[in-house]
N, C-alpha and C positions, 0 to 999 in steps of 0.2 A: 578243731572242727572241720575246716576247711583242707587237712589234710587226710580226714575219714571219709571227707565225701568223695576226692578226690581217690583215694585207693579202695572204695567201695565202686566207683564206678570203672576203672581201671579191671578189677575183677570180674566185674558185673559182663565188660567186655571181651575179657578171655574166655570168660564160659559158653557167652554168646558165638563166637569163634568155634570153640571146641564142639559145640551141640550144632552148629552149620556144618559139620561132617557128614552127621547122619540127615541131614534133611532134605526129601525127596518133596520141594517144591510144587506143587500141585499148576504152576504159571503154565500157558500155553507155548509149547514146541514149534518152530518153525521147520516148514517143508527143509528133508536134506538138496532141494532142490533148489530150492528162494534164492536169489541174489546174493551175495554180499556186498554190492557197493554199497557205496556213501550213501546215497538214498533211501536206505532201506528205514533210516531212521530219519522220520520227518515229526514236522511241527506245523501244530495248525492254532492259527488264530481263531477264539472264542469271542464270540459276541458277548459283551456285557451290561449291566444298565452302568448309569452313570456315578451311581453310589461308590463303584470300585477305586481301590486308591491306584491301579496299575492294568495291567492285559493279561487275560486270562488264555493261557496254553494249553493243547493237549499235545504230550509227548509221546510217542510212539518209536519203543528202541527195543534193539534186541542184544541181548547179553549173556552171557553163562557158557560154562563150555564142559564136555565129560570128563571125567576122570580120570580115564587117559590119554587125554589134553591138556593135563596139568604141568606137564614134562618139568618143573621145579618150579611154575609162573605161579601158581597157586599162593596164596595167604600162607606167612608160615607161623607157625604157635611154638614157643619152643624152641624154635629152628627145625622145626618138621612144617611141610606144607600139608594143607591143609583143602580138600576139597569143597567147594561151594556148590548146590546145583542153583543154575540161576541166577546168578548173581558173578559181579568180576570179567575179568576178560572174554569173548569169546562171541559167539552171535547165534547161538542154537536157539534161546526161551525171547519170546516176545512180552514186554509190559507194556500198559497205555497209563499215564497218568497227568493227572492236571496241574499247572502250576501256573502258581500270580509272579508277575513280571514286573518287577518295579526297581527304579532308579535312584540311590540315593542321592537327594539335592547336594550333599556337601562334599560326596567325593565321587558322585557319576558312577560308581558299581552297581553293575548290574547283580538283582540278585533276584533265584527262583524261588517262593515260598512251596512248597507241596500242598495239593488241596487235599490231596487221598493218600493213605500209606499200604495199601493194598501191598505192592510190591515187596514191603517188610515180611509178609508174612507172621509167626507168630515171633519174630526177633528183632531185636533194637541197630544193629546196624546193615545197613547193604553198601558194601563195593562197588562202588558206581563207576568205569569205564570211562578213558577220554571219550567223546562221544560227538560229534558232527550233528545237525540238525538239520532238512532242508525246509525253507519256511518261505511263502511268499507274502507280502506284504499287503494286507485286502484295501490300503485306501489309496494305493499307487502299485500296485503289481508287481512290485520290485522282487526281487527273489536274492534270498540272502541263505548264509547258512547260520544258525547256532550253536556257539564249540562250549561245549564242558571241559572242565577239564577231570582229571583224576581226582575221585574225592571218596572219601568213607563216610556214607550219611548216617546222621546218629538218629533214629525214635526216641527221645528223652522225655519223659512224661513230666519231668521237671519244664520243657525249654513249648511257648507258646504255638512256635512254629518250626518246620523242618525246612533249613535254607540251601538249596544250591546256590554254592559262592563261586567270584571270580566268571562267570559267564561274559560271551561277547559273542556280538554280530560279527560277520565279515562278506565279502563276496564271493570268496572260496573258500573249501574247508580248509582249517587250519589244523586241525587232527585228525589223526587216525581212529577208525574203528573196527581194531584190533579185537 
């Protein structure tokens, strides 16, 4: 059983892969003007009530890149790459999304929950980009960055919540936003 679900979802992944070729993202384009420094993708603290188990973020990052910017970096299926718009390396498409921020007590990782899956579109995983964050800290003004690191988020209607893993603070970026 556990190995049907296992190569039902494995599949379920390559198709998702194969049908991100054709899909022409509806996400907002940034100016070919905009910046591309580190800043471009910031993080802002949310006000919460006190029910919350963690801090509520809104993420602001730009991502994706054309199709003849793939030059072999692209997802590959098969050993063919594979174009994404919107999604994966690059910094042309802008998304905003929310995410809870919580600490695990017993091994201190940080981790991102997703409050909104907007950026999925109508498909179960996105390419998420190392990624820098700049974030100031509203009860001491402190100014930090946010690093992701490289990761493939899964939409699993099986799993409660969507987690960015492995996150950390720092006082410089510590990646690139390639």
């Amino acid at each position: 059983m556990k190995k049907t679900k296992t190569t039902c979802l494995f599949i379920g992944l390559v198709l998702s892969f194969i049908i991100f070729a054709c899909d022409k993202n509806e996400t907002v384009l940034s100016s070919e003007n905009e910046s591309t420094n580190l800043k471009q993708n910031e993080a802002t603290w949310i006000n919460c009530n006190d029910n919350s188990k963690g801090f509520l973020i809104s993420l602001k990052f730009f991502v994706g890149h054309t199709a003849e910017q793939c030059g072999g970096r692209c997802m590959k299926i098969f050993g063919q790459p594979v174009h994404i718009d919107c999604r994966g390396i690059g910094n042309i498409c802008n998304h905003v999304v929310m995410v809870e921020l919580t600490k695990d007590p017993n091994s201190g990782e940080l981790s991102l929950a997703l409050q909104n899956d907007e950026m999925f579109g109508e498909y179960i995983i996105f390419p998420f980009p190392d990624r820098c964050f700049y974030i100031t800290n509203p009860q001491n003004n402190l100014e930090l960055w946010l690093n992701i690191p490289e990761q493939v988020l899964l939409n699993d209607s099986s799993v409660t919540e969507i987690v960015i893993h492995d996150a950390w603070f720092s006082e410089e970026p510590e990646l690139e936003n390639d």
